[in-house]
C-alpha positions as CSV (number, residue, x, y, z in Angstrom):
1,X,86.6,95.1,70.3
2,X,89.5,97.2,71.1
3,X,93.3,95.7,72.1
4,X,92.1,97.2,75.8
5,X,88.8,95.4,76.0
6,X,90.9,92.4,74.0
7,X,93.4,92.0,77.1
8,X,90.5,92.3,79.6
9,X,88.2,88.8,78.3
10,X,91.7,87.0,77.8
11,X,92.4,87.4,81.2
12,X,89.5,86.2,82.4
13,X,89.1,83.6,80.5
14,X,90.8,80.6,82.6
15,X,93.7,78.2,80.8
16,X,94.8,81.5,78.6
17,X,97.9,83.2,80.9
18,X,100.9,85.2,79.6
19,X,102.5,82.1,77.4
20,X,99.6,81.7,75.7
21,X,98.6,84.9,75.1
22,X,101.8,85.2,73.4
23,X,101.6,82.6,71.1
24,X,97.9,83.9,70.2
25,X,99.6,87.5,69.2
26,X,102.9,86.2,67.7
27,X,100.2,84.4,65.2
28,X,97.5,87.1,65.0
29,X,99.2,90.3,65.3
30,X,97.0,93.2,67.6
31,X,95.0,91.7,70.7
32,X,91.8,92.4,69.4
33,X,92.5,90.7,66.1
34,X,92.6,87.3,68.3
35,X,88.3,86.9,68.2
36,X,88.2,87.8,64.2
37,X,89.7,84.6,64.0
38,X,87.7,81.1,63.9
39,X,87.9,78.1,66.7
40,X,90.0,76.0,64.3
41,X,92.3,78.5,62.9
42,X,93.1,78.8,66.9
43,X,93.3,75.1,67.7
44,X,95.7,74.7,65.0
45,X,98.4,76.8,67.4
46,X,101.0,75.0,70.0
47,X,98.9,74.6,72.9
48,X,96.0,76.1,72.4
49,X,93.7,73.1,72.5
50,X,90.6,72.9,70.9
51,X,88.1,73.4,74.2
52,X,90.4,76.4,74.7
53,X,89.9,78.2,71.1
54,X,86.2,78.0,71.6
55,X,86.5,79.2,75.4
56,X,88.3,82.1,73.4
57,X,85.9,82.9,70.4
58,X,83.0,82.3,71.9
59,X,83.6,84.1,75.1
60,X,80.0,86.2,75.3
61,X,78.5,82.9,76.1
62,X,80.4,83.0,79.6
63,X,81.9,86.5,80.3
64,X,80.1,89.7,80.5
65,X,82.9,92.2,79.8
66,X,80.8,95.3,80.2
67,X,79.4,94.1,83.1
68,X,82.3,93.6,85.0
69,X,83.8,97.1,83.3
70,X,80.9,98.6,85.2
71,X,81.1,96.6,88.2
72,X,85.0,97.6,88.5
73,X,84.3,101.4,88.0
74,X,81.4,101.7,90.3
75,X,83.5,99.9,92.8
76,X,86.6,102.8,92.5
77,X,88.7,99.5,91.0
78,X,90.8,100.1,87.9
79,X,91.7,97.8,85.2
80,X,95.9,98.4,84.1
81,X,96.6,95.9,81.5
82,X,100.3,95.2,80.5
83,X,100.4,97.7,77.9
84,X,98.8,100.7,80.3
85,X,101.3,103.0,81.5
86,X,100.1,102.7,84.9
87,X,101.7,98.8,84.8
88,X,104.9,98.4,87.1
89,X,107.5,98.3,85.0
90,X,109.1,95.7,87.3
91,X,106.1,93.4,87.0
92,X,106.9,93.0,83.4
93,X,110.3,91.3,84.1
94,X,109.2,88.2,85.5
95,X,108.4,85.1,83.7
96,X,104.7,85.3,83.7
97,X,103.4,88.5,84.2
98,X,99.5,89.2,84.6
99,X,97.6,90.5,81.5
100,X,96.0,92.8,83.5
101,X,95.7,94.1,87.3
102,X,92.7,95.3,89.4
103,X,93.9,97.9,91.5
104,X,92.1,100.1,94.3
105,X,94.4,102.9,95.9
106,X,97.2,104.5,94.4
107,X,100.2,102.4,93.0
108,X,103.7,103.2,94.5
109,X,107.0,103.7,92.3
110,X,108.1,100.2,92.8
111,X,111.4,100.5,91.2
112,X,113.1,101.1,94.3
113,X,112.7,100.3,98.0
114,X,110.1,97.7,97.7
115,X,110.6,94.7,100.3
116,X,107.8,92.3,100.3
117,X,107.4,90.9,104.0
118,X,105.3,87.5,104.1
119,X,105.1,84.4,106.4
120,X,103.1,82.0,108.2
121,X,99.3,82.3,109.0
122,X,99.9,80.7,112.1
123,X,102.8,82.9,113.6
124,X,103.8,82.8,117.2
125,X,104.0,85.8,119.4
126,X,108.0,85.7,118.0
127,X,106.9,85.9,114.5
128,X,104.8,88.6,115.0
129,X,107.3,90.6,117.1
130,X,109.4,90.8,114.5
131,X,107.4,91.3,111.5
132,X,106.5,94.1,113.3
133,X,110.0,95.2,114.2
134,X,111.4,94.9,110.7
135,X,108.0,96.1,108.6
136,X,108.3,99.5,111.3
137,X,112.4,100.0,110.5
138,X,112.0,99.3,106.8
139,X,109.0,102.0,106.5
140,X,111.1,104.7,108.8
141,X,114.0,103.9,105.9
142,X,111.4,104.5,103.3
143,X,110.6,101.4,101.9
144,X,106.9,100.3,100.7
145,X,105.6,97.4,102.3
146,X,104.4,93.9,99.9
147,X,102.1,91.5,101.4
148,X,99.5,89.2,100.8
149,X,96.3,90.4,103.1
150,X,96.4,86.8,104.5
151,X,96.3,85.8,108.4
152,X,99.6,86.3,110.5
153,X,102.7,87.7,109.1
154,X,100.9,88.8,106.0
155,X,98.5,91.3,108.4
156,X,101.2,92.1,111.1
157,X,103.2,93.4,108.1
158,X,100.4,95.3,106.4
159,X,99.0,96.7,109.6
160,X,102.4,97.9,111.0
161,X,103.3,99.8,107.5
162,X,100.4,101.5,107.8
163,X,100.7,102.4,111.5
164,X,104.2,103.8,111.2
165,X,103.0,106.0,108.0
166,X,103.9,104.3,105.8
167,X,102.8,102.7,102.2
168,X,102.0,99.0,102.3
169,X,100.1,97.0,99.1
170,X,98.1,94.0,99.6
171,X,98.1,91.3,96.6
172,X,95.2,89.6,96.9
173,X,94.4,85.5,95.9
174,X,91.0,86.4,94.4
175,X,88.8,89.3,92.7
176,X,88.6,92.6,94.6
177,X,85.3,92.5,95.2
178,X,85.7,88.9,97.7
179,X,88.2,90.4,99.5
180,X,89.8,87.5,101.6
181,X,89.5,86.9,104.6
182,X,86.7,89.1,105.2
183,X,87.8,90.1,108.6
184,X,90.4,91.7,106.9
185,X,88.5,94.2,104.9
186,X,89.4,96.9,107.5
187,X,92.6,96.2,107.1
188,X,92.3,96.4,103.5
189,X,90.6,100.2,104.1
190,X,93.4,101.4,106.0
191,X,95.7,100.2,103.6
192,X,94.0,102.1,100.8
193,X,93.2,105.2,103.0
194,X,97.4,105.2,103.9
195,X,98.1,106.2,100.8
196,X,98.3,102.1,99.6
197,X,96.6,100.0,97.3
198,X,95.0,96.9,97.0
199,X,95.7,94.7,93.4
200,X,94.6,91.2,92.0
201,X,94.8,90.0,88.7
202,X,91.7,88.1,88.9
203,X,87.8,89.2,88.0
204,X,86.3,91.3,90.4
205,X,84.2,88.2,91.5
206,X,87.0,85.4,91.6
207,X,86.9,83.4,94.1
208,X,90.1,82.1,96.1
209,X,91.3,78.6,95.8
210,X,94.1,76.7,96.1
211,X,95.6,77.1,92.9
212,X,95.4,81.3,93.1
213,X,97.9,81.8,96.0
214,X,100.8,80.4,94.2
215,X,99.8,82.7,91.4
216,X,99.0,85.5,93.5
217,X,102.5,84.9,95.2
218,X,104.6,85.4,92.3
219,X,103.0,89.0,92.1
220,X,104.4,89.7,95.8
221,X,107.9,88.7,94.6
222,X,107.6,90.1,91.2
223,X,106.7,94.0,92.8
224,X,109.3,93.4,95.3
225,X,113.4,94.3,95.2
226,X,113.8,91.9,97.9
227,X,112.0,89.2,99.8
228,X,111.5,88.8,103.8
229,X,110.5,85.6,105.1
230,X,109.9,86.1,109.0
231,X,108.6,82.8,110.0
232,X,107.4,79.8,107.4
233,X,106.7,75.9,108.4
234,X,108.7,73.8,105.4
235,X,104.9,73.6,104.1
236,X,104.2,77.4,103.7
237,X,103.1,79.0,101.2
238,X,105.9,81.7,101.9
239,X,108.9,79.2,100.9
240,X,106.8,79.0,97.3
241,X,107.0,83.1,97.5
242,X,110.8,82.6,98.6
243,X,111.7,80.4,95.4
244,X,110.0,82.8,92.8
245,X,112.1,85.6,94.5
246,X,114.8,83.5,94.0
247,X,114.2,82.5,90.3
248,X,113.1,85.8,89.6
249,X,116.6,86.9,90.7
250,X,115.6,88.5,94.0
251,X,117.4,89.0,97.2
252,X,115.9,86.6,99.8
253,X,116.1,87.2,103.4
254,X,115.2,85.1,106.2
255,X,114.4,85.4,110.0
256,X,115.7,82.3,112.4
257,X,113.4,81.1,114.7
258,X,114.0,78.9,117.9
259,X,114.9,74.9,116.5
260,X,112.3,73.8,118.2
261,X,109.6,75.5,116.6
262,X,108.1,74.1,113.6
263,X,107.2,77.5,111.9
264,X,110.9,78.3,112.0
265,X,111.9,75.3,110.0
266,X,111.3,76.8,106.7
267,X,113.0,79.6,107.6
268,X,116.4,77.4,108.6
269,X,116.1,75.9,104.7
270,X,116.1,79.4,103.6
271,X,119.4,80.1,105.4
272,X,121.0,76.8,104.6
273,X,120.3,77.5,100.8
274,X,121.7,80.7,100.9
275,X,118.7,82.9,101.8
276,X,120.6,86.2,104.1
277,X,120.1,85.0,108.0
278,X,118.0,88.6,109.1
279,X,118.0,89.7,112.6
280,X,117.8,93.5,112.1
281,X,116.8,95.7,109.0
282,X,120.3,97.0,108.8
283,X,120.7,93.3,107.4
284,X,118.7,93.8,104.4
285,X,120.0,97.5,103.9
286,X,123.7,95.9,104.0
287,X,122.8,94.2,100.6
288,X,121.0,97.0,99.0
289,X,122.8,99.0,96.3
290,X,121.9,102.3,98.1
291,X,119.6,103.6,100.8
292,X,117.4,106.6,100.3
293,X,119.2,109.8,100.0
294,X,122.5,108.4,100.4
295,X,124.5,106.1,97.3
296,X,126.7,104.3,98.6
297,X,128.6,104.4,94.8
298,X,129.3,108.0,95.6
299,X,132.4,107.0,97.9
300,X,133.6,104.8,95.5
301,X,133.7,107.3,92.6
302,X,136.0,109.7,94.8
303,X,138.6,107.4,95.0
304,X,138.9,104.8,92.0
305,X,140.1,102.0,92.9
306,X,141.4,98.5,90.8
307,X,138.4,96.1,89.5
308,X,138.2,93.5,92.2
309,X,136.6,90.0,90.5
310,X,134.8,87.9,92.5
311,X,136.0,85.1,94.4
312,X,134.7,81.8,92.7
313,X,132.8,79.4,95.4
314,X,134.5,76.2,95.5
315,X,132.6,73.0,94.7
316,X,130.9,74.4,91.6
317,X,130.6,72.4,88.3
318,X,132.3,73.4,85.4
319,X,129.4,74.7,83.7
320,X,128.8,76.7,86.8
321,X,132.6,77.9,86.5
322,X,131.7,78.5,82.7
323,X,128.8,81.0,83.7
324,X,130.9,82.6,86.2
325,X,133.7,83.5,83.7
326,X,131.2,84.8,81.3
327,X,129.9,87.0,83.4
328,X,133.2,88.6,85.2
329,X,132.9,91.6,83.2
330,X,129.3,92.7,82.8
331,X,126.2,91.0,82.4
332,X,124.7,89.3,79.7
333,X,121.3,88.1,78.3
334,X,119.9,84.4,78.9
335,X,120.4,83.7,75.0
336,X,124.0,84.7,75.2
337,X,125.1,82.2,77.5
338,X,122.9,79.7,76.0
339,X,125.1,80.5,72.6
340,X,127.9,80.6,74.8
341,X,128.1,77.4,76.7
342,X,125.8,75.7,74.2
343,X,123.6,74.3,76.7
344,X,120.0,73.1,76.5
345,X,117.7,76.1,77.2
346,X,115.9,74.1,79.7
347,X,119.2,72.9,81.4
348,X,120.5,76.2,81.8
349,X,117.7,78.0,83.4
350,X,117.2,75.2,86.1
351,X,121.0,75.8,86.2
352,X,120.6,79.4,87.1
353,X,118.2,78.9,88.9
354,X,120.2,77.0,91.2
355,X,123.3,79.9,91.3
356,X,120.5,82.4,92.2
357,X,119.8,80.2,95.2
358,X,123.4,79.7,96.0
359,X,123.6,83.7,95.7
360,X,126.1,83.4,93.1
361,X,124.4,85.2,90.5
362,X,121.4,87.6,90.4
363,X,118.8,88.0,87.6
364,X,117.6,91.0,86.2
365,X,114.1,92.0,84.4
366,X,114.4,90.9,80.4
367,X,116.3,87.1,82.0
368,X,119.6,89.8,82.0
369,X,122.3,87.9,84.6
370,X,125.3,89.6,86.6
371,X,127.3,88.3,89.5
372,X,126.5,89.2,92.8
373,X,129.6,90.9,93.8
């Protein structure tokens, strides 16, 4: 077995994931060196439970890798795992990121201009309006389109990118070859035919269910410089897209809705936690670092100018304050300010977490951390 074909079966074998997948090469070395070893030797690891070891070494009794390599290329699908070139680099900066990825179409640069655009399945005549409005202004200003195929917001956004010419890429909750909902599969060839692409991290065959959206969601974030939430009831699945943004270090942007309506509510939340209140694109391109073929850094290098520090919000704690002063200067890594403030790992990540949603901070790929200035 090769490392290629190694990352492929540990992927679709369920309960393995990045953390675990980790643990098995930290202790094992190459990929492929993983099935030379026995069930026990396995089990003995941190969380790899016995059931799990087995699932693992005796995976040709459930998974037929060369049938699904054959299903994928007859189906114009290719497999990118996390060590492939092809991989978006951003995509390797989150927390969890998928062993491999199923893609059809052509993958865009996302390292720039990528605003993912999601919202509820049930959006009014509003909602729709204006994922339309915003999806159309971000494509004339460049920007490639992140959705998630699904009914409402998800579809308005996908089908206006491609109308205005623009690239739009669907992340999918199941295999590529269940393409969900099915109504949506001309959707799904426009996007491709556009110049887009359609990407899972699931088997061909995988079916959806309720625990693949969440995962499927942190891809839309993860491929994204910024999030849009156009309309969202304080039950969508878009507010679970809007808090991996957010601990992903993300810019989060939200659309207000009338206070009557119920699929504006989540929206509102957004906005009182510190998600950017969105009306117009010019909203989202006011917190962008540049816009395309104009820096905005240029102006400032003609006329230097003294180091302005941020203001400090009031109200914070003093570990907050702590963090602050750390990072006045530059940025620095998750395990320096760990050494720094002597905090408990798990304390201080929640804690970031939480000045990320107060838009006090911003995180970086590799857990880096800046202010937002």
């Amino acid at each position: 077995m090769t490392d290629r074909e190694a990352y492929i079966v540990l992927n679709m074998i369920s309960g393995v994931g990045t953390a675990r997948f980790k643990i098995l090469v930290e202790n094992f070395g190459e990929p492929h060196r993983i099935f030379e070893e026995s069930a026990e030797s396995l089990s003995r690891l941190k969380g790899i439970s016995r059931e799990l070891a087995e699932k693992i070494i005796f995976w040709e009794k459930d998974i037929d890798l060369y049938g699904e390599l054959d299903f994928a290329e007859k189906s114009g699908t290719r497999i990118v795992t996390l060590t492939d070139a092809e991989y978006p680099e951003i995509l390797k900066g989150i927390y969890d990121p998928p062993l491999c990825l199923y893609v059809r179409g052509k993958l865009p640069d996302f390292t720039y201009n990528s605003l993912a655009v999601v919202g509820s399945r049930r959006a009014t005549i509003y909602g729709r309006k204006m994922a339309k409005h915003l999806t159309e202004a971000a494509v004339l200003a460049g920007w490639k389109i992140i959705s998630g195929l699904a009914f409402g917001i998800d579809a308005v956004a996908h089908q206006a990118a491609v109308d205005a010419g623009g690239i739009t890429v669907a992340v999918l909750g199941g295999g590529l070859a269940r393409i969900h909902p099915q109504e949506h599969v001309p959707l799904a060839r426009d996007i491709i035919e556009s110049g887009g692409a359609l990407i899972s991290e699931f088997p061909m065959k995988f079916p959806v269910n309720r625990q693949s959206f969440p995962r499927r969601n942190r891809i839309v974030s993860g491929l994204s410089e910024a999030v849009l939430i156009v309309e969202a009831g304080l039950k969508s699945g878009a507010l679970i897209t809007a808090d991996l943004a957010m601990e992903q270090g993300k810019d989060v942007f939200a659309v207000p809705g009338h206070a009557d309506n119920p699929q504006a509510k989540g929206c509102h939340k957004l906005i009182k936690q510190g998600a950017k209140l969105t009306e117009d694109f010019s909203d989202i391109l006011e917190d962008c670092e540049s816009l395309p073929g104009f820096d905005l850094r240029d102006e400032v290098r003609e006329k230097p100018a003294e180091p302005v520090k941020p203001v400090k919000p009031a109200n914070l704690s003093d570990e907050e304050y702590k963090i602050i002063g750390l990072l006045e200067d530059e940025a620095k890594s998750f395990d320096y300010i760990a050494q720094e403030t002597a905090m408990h790992v798990a304390s201080l990540n929640g804690l970031l977490t939480k000045m990320a949603m107060k838009m006090i901070v911003i995180q970086h790929p590799g857990k880096i951390y800046s202010l937002r200035r």
